[in-house]
C-alpha positions as CSV (number, residue, x, y, z in Angstrom):
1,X,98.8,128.5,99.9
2,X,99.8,125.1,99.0
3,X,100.6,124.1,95.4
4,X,97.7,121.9,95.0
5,X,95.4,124.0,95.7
6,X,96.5,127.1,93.8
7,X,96.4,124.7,90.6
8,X,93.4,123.5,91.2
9,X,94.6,119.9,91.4
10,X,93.5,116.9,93.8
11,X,95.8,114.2,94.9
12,X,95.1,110.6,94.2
13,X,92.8,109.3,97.4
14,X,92.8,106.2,96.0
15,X,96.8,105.8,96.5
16,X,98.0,102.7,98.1
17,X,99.9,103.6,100.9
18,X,102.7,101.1,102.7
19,X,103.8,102.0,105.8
20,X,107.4,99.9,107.6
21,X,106.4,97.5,110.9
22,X,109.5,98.7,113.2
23,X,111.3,96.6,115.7
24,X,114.0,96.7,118.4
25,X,115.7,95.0,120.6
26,X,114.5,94.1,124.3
27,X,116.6,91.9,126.8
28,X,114.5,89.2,128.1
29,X,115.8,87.8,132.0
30,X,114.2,84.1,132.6
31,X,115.0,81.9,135.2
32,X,115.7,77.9,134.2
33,X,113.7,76.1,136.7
34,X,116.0,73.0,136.5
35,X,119.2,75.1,137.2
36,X,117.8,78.0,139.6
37,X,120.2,79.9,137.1
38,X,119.1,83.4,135.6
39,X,119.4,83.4,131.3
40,X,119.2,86.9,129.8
41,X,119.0,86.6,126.2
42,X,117.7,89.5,123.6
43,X,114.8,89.6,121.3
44,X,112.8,92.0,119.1
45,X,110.0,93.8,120.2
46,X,107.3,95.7,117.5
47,X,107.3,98.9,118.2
48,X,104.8,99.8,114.9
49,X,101.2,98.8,115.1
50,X,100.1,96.2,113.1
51,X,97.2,96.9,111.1
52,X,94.6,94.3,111.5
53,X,93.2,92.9,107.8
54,X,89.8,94.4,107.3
55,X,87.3,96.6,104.7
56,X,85.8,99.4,106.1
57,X,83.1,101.8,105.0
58,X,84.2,105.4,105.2
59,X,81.1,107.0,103.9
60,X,78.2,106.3,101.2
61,X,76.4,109.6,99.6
62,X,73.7,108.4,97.1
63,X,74.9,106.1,94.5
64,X,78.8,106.6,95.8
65,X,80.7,103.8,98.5
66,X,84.1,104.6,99.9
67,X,86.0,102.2,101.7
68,X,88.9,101.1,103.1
69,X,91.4,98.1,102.6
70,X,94.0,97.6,105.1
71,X,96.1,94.6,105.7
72,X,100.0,93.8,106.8
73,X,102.2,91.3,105.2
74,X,105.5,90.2,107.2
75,X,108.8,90.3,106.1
76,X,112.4,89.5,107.3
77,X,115.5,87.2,107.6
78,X,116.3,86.2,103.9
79,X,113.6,86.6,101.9
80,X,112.1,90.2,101.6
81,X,108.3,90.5,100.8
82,X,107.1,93.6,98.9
83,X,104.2,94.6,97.8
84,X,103.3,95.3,94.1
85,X,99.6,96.5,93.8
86,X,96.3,95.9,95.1
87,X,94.0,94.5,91.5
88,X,90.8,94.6,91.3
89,X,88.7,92.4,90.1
90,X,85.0,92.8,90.0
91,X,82.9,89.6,90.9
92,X,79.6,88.4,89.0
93,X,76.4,90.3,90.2
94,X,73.5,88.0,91.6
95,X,70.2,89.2,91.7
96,X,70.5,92.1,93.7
97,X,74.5,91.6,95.6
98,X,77.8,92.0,94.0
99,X,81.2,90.6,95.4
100,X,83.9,92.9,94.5
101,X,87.4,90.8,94.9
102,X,90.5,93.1,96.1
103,X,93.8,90.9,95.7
104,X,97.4,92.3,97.8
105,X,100.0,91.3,94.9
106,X,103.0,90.6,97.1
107,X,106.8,89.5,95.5
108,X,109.2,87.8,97.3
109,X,112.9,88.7,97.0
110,X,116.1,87.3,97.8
111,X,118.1,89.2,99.6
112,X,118.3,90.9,103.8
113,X,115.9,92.6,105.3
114,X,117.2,95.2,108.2
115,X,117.2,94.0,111.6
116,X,114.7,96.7,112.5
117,X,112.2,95.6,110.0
118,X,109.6,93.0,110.7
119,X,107.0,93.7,107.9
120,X,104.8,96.3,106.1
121,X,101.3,97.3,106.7
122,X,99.2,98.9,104.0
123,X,96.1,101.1,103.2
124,X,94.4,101.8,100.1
125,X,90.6,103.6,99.8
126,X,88.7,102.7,97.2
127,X,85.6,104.4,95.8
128,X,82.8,102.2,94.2
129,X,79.7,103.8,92.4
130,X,76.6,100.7,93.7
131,X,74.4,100.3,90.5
132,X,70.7,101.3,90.9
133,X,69.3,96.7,91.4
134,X,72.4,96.1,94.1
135,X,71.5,96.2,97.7
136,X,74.4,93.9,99.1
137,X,77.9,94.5,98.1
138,X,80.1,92.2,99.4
139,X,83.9,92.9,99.7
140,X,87.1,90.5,99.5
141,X,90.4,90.9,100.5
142,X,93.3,88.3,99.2
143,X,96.5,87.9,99.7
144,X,98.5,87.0,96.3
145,X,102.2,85.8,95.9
146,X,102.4,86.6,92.2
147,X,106.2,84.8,91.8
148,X,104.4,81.4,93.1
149,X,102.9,78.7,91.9
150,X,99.5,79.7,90.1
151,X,96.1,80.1,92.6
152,X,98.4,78.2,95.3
153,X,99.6,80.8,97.4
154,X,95.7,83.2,97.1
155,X,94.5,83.2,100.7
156,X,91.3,85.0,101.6
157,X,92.3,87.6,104.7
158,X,89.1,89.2,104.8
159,X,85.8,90.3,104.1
160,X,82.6,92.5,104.2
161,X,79.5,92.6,103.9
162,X,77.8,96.1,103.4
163,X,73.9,95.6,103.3
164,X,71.8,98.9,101.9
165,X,68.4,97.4,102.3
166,X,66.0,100.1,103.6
167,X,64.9,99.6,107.4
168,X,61.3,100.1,107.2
């Protein structure tokens, strides 16, 4: 019987989990058209999937929405990109929608990043409880370099629309 269990506790679901893009090497044959000579030269080859940016809806039971955020951020050569946190920030409500605003806090480093290593990809699910007037939630995604300039480096990477209008 696990531990968890036995004390009754629940992990956090709502963790953000980052995950490593992993490359290697591949040796690449061309032939140069001007020469009729054969070249062989090596590059790197992903050998992680790279999760696409997107919100998706897991499940909605009564007044209770859980979704997903997922997103990848690249990193290498001399600059290493982390990321911090995923903040939330809940948008105005008007009439009956409500944009909730999800930003990826991401620091740049000096420093190496391994050979092998071409990025991160991350996943964080989110539970949102809809008030009793909203029947449109709208969901943003954006990417933040928090040790940039102010507002100049927040990109929008995605969004959704969830729509709970009854279908008559």
């Amino acid at each position: 019987m696990s531990f968890l269990a036995f004390s009754g506790c629940k992990t956090d679901a709502r963790k953000l989990r980052i995950s490593t893009i992993y490359t290697e090497p591949e040796r690449v044959v061309k032939e140069v058209p001007e020469t009729d000579k054969i070249q062989t030269y090596t590059t790197r080859q992903e050998v992680t999937e790279r999760l696409n940016p997107m919100i998706l809806m897991l499940s909605k039971t009564g007044k209770i929405l859980k979704f997903r955020i997922q997103g990848n951020i690249s990193s290498g050569g001399h600059i290493i990109n982390q990321i911090e946190k995923i903040r939330f920030e809940k948008g105005k409500q008007n009439g009956n929608s409500i944009t909730l605003k999800y930003y990826t806090e991401i620091t740049r480093k000096s420093g190496k990043e391994s050979a092998g290593v071409s990025g991160y990809n991350y996943t964080k699910d989110e539970i949102y409880t809809v008030p009793d007037d909203v029947k449109v939630i709208k969901v943003e995604l954006y990417e933040d370099q928090i040790n940039k300039a102010p507002d100049k480096y927040i990109k929008l990477i995605a969004q959704q629309t969830f729509n709970f209008f009854t279908k008559i």
